[in-house]
N, C-alpha and C positions, 0 to 999 in steps of 0.2 A: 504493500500500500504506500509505503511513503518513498519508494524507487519513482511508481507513479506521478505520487505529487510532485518528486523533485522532476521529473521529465517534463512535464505540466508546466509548472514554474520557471523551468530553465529556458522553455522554448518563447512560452511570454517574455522573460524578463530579456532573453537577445534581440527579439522585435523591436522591445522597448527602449533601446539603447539612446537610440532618434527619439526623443517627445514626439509621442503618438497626438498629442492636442495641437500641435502646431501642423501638425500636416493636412491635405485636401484630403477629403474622399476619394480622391483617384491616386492619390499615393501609394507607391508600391515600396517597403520597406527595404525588403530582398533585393528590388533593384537600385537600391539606393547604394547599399553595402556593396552590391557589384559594381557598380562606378568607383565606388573608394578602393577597390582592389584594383581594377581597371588601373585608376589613377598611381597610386601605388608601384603596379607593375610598369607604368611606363616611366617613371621615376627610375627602377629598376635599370630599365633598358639603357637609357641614359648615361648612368653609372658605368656600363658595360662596352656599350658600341664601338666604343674609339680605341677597344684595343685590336680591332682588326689594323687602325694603320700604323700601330707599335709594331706589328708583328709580334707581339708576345712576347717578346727579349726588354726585359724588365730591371732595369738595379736594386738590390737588395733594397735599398733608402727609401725608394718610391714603392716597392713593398707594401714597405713598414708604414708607410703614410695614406696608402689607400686600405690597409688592413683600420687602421686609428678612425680614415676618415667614415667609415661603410659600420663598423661599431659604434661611433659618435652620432651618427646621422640615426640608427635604428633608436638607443638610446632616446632623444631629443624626442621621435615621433612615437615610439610608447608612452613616454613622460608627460608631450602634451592632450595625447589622448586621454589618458588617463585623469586628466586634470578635467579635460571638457567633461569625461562622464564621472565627477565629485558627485554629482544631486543623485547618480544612479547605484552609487554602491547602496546607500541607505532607503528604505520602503518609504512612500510618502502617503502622507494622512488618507488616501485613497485607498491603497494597499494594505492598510493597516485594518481600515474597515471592512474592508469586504473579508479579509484572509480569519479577522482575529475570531467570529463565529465559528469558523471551519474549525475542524480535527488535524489541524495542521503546525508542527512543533513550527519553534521558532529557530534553533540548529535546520532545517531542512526550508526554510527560507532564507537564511545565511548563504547558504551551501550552492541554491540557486542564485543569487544574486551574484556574490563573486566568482563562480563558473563560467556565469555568464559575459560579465566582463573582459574575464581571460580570455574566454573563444573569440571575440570583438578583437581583444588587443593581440590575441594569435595570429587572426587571417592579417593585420595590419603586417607584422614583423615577418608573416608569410609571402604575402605581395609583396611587403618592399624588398625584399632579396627572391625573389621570384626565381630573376636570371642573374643578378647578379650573386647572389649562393650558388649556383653551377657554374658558372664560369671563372672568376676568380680562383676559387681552391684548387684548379689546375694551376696556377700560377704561384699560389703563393707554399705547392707544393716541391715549389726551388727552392725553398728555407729547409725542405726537411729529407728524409733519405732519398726521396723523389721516386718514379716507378709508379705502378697502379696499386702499387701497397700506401705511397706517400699522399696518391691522390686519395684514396678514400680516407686517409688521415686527417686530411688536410679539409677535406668534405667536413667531416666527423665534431671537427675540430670546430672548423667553423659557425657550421648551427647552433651546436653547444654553448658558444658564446654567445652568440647573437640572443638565445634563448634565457639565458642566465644573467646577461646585460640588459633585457626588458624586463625579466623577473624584479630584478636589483630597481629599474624606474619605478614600479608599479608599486612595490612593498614600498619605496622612500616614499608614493604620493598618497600609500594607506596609512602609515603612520604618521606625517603632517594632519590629515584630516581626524584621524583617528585620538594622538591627542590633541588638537584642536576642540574637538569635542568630548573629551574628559575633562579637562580645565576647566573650560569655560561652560556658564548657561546655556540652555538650547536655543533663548529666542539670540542671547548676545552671539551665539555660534553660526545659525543663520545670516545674524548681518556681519557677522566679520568674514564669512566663509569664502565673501564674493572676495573682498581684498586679497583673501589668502591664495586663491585662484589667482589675480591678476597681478600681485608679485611673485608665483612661479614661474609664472609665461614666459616675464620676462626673465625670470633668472634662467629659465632653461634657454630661451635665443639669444641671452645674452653670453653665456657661457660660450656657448655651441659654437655662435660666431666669432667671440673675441680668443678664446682662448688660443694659448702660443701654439707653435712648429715645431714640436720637440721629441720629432720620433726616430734621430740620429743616435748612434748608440755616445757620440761625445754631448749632446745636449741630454740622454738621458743621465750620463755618471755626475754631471756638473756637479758641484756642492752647491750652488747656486738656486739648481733647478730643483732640490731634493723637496724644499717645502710648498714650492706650489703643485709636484706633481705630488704633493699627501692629500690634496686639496681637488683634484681631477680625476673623476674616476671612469672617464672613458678611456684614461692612458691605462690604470688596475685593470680592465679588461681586456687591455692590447697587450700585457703580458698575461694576462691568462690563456689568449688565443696562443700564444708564445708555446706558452706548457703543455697546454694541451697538443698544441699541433706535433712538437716532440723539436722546437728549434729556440729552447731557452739558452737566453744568454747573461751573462752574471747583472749586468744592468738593468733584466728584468725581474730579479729575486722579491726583492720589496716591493713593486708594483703588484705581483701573483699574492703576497701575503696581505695585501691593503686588499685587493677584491675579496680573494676569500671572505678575510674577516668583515668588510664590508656589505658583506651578502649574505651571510649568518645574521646579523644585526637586525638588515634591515627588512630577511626574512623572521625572525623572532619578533622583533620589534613593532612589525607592521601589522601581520597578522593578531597578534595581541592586544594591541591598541584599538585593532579597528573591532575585534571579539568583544572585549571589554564592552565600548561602547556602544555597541549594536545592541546589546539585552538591556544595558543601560538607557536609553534613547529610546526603545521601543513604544514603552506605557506613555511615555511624554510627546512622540507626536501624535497622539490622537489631544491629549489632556494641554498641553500648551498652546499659545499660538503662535504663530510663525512669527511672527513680528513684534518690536516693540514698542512699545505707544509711543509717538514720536512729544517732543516738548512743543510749545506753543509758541510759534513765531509770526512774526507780523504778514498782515494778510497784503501781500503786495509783489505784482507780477510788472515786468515791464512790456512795452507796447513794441510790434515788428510791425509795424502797417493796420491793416485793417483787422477786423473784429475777426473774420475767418482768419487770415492769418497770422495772428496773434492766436487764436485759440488752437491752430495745430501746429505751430513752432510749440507751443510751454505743451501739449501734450506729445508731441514728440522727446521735447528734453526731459520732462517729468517719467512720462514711460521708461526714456533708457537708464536714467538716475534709481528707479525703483525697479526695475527686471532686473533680476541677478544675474538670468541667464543671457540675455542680449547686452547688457553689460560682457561677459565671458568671454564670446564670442567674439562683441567690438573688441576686446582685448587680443581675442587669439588673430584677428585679421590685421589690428595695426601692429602687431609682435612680428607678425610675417614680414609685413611692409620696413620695419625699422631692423628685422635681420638681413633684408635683402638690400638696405641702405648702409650697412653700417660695413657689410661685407666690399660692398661695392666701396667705399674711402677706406676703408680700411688695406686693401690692396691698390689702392691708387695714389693714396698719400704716405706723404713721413709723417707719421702724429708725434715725433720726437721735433721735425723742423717746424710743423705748424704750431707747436704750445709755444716754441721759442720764439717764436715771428719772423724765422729767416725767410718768409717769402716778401721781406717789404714791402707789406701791407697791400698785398696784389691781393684780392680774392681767387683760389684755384678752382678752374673747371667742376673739376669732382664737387663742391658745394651746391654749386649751382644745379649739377646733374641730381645730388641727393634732395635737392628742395623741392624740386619736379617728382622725383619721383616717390616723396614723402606727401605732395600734394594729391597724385593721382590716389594711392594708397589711401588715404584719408578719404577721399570720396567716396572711392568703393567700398572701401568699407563699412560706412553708415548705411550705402545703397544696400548692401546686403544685409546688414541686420534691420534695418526699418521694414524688409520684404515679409521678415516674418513675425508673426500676432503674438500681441500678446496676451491676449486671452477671447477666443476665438466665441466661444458663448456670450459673450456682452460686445458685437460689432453689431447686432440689432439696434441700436443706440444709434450706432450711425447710418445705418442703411435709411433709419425712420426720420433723421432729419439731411436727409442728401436733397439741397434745395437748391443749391449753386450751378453753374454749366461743371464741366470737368476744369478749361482753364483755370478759372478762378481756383479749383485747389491743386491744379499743379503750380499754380504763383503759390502760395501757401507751403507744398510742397519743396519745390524751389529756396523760398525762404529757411525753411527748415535744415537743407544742406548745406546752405552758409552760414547759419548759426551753430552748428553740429562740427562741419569738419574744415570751411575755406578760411573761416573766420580764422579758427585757433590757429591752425598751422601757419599761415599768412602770419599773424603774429606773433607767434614765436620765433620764424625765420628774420622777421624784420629787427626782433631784437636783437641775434645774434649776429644779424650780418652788419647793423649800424653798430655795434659795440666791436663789434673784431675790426672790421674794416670801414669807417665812416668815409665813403666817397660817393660821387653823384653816379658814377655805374652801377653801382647796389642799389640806390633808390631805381634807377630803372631797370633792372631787375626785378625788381619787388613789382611794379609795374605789370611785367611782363608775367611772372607768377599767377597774379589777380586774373588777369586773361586765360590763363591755362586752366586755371580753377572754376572760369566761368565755361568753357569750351566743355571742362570734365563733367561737370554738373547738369549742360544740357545733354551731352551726349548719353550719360545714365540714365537722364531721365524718358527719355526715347522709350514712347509704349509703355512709360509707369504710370498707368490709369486707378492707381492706389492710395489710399489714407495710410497713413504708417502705421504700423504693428497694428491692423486691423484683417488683412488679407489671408488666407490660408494660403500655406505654403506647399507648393508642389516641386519637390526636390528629382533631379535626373532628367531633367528635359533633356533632348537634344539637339545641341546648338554648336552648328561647325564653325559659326563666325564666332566664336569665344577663343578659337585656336588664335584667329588673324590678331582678333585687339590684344590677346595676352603676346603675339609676336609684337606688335606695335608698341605693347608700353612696354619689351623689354629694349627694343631697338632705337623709337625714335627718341626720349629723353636724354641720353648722350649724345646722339648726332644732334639734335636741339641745343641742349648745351653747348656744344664747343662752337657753333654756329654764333648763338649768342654774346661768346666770351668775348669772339673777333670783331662782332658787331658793336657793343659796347663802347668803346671807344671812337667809332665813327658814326655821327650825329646823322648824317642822309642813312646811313644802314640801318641804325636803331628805330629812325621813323619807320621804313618800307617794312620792317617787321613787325612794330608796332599795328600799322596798318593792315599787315596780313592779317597776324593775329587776332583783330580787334573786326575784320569782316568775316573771317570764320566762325567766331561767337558769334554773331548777328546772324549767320546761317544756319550753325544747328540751332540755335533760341528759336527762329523760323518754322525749321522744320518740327521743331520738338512741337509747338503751341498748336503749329497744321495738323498734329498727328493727335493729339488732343480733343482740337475742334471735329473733327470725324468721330471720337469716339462715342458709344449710345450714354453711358455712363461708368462709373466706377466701377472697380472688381472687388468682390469679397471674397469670391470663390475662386479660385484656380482649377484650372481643369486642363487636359490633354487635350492637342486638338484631333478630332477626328479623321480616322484615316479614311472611312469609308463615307461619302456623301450621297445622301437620298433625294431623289428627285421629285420624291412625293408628288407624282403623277395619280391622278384619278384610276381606281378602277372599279369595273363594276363587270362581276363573272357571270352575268346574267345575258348581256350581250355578248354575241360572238365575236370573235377578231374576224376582219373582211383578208379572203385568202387572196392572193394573187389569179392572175387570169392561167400562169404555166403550173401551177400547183392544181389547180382546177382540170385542166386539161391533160396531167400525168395521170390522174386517179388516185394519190394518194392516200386523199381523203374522200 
């Protein structure tokens, strides 16, 4: 009986990894997850491809730093998974009522819950070594006796890790949570939980991206480097892969004894803490409430325009301030944005010459490239979290007072992605670029930014016939122009840039771009409003579109169909 229920429970609880309330009725779970493997696997490939034009003839060093980099990279995307699914280790006040009537222990709700999980954070560490788990261990079976004894070592060796180095993320992000929630109160646990999520994110993309090159067996022995690699434990698994694959070397002694011990801990440690507080927690979320009464502050909003939009700007900023979980999200999407910014200067610049100021006060490309592409990031981002509800049972509210054309709340709209994402960032960059470098080519810069922000903003909004976090969310469309604009915004921001660095300096240049710029936005604002005024009205639903279309032609089987005169005259009928 209770094999049963846990099969039961486990099958529901992996469906439910995705919030089943934010999705459409035409949402398909299963296919959701196959896209994330999908994506995954081509992530994979990536990793892989280019060693057709190495020819396979590899130096030991570069090895050692695609073993480091392919460990590091699984790590990071267990870690932040696991973070996105915090709200799903534990049952919520829904689960709790319907289950707690039933003949069903609470060990064999535990048991399904973190199964479930695992299998989720499995297929993730599955896909993303897909191919590159087969292909690599042929290679990195030149470290060890070599032969097809070396290769399936080296196979052997390597899953092991990868499996033991996810194990190691998932146990550190059960036991942050886990005592998180022993300490503290249930409702103060709730609202700290979101913080506690969104300074992992970044500690894990900031890690991942910043940390040093030190997979040389002379940077590993440094006395130097001893204490920050105590401090890194994607290098502890890069000698584990070492030991195990059978090619240790004295430099990697203490790296294999820090994972070990590492991985004891923070399997003891996780699992415990999150045990503890699971039987602990149980009775409290039906009997608490989620939240804490907030204190009493002055009743006073400020004004974006008109009455419609003023009222969904502050319910757009208010929704993301109080959803923990689109709060997460925005987290996990501008974390992407600022590791793929921070990668980008960080291999572009000396961060040793720029703290010192030996560029003489020149502003360098790469800045400009990362303010661009810290702006696009920021768009989409809120684009993408505003797309989905936040609570999809009270959007009758707003379907019963939809009294406006669509324009008027895509201006509304509109307004809301400048207060949300062009605002902030525009102003942080203006800070830092008038403080580092105060010259008249950063103000137009900053200029030029503003226009990019507005060009971004109409173009997301192209076909968003939406109120924010009102719409149900249909995830795994498919859309082959998502390939082109993800090739465009990793391409043209640096050609853009350096374009503009040369420009900057010459007053007839900086106009003709000003003026491209500045008619391009006039175009998509254009088109977006056009595609607008066409619409019947807003969506709440999402839906697939239909592949088969009906012509709902009359019929009536009471009349005969009139036969032809050579059908007539063969006799067939």
């Amino acid at each position: 009986m209770e094999r049963r229920q846990f099969r039961v429970l486990y099958r529901t609880f992996l469906m439910r990894v995705i919030d089943l309330e934010l999705l459409s009725a035409d949402a398909d779970t299963s296919r959701l997850l196959a896209q994330f493997a999908a994506l995954f696997a081509g992530m994979s490939f990536l990793f892989t491809f280019w060693i057709i034009a190495s020819g396979g003839a590899l130096p030991r060093d570069f090895l050692w730093l695609m073993e480091h980099f392919l460990i590091a990279t699984t790590m990071v995307v267990v870690g932040l998974f696991s973070v996105l699914c915090w709200d799903s280790i534990f049952p919520d006040r829904r689960d709790v009522l319907v289950l707690a009537p039933l003949p069903v222990r609470a060990r064999t709700l535990f048991r399904a819950k973190i199964a479930a999980l695992i299998s989720a954070l499995s297929l993730s560490v599955l896909s993303l070594n897909s191919i590159s788990g087969l292909i690599w261990p042929f290679l990195f079976s030149a470290t060890n006796e070599g032969g097809l004894l070396g290769i399936l070592h080296a196979l052997a060796a390597y899953w092991a890790t990868m499996i033991l180095a996810g194990l190691f993320m998932f146990c550190c992000v059960l036991g942050v949570q886990g005592a998180a929630s022993q300490l503290l109160p249930r409702q103060h646990f709730l609202r700290l939980s979101a913080l506690l999520q969104i300074a992992v994110f970044f500690l894990f993309f900031g890690v991942y991206i910043l940390e040093p090159s030190l997979e040389t067996p002379r940077a590993l022995t440094a006395p130097e480097n001893q204490r920050l690699l105590a401090w890194l434990p994607s290098y502890w698994f890069l000698g584990l892969f070492q030991q195990l694959n059978g090619s240790m070397f004295p430099a990697f002694a203490p790296l294999v004894r820090r994972a070990w011990e590492g991985l004891a801990v923070a399997l003891f440690g996780g699992m415990a803490s999150i045990l503890m507080a699971y039987f602990r927690t149980m009775g409290k979320i039906v009997e608490d409430p989620d939240i804490v009464p907030g204190a009493h502050r002055a009743n006073w909003s400020p004004r974006f325009g008109t009455l419609l939009q003023t009222s969904v700007v502050l319910f757009s900023v208010r929704t993301l301030l109080r959803s923990r979980q689109h709060r997460v999200l925005l987290s996990f999407c501008l974390g992407s944005g600022l590791a793929i910014v921070l990668a980008y200067v960080k291999t572009a610049l000396d961060l040793q010459r720029l703290l010192h100021r030996a560029t003489g006060g020149a502003a360098d490309v790469s800045f400009f490239v990362a303010s661009l592409w810290a702006m696009c990031f920021a768009i989409l981002g809120v684009r993408f979290v505003i797309s989905m509800p936040h609570m999809l049972r009270a959007n009758w509210i707003f379907r019963m007072t939809e009294i406006h054309s669509v324009t008027a709340y895509l201006a509304a709209i509109r307004r809301s992605l400048w207060v949300l994402a062009v605002t902030p960032v525009w102003l942080f960059f203006c800070i830092f670029f008038l403080l580092r470098w105060p010259a008249w080519p950063i103000v137009g810069h900053l200029v030029l930014l503003g226009l990019v922000g507005a060009i971004v903003v109409e173009l997301s909004l192209y076909g968003f016939h939406k109120l924010p976090f009102t719409c149900s969310w249909l995830p795994g469309q498919p859309k082959v122009r998502l390939v082109s604009w993800g090739c465009l915004l990793v391409l043209v921001p640096p050609i853009a840039g350096g374009l503009e660095k040369r420009r900057l300096d010459q007053p007839l240049g900086y106009v003709c771009m000003f003026v491209l710029l500045a008619c391009i936005a006039a175009y998509v604002r254009w088109r977006t409003v056009a595609s607008a005024r066409s619409a019947e009205g807003l969506i709440f639903e999402e839906e697939y579109r239909p592949e088969l279309f009906s012509l709902n032609l009359p019929r009536n089987e009471s009349i005969p169909l009139p036969l032809s005169a050579d059908v007539e005259r063969s006799g067939i009928c």
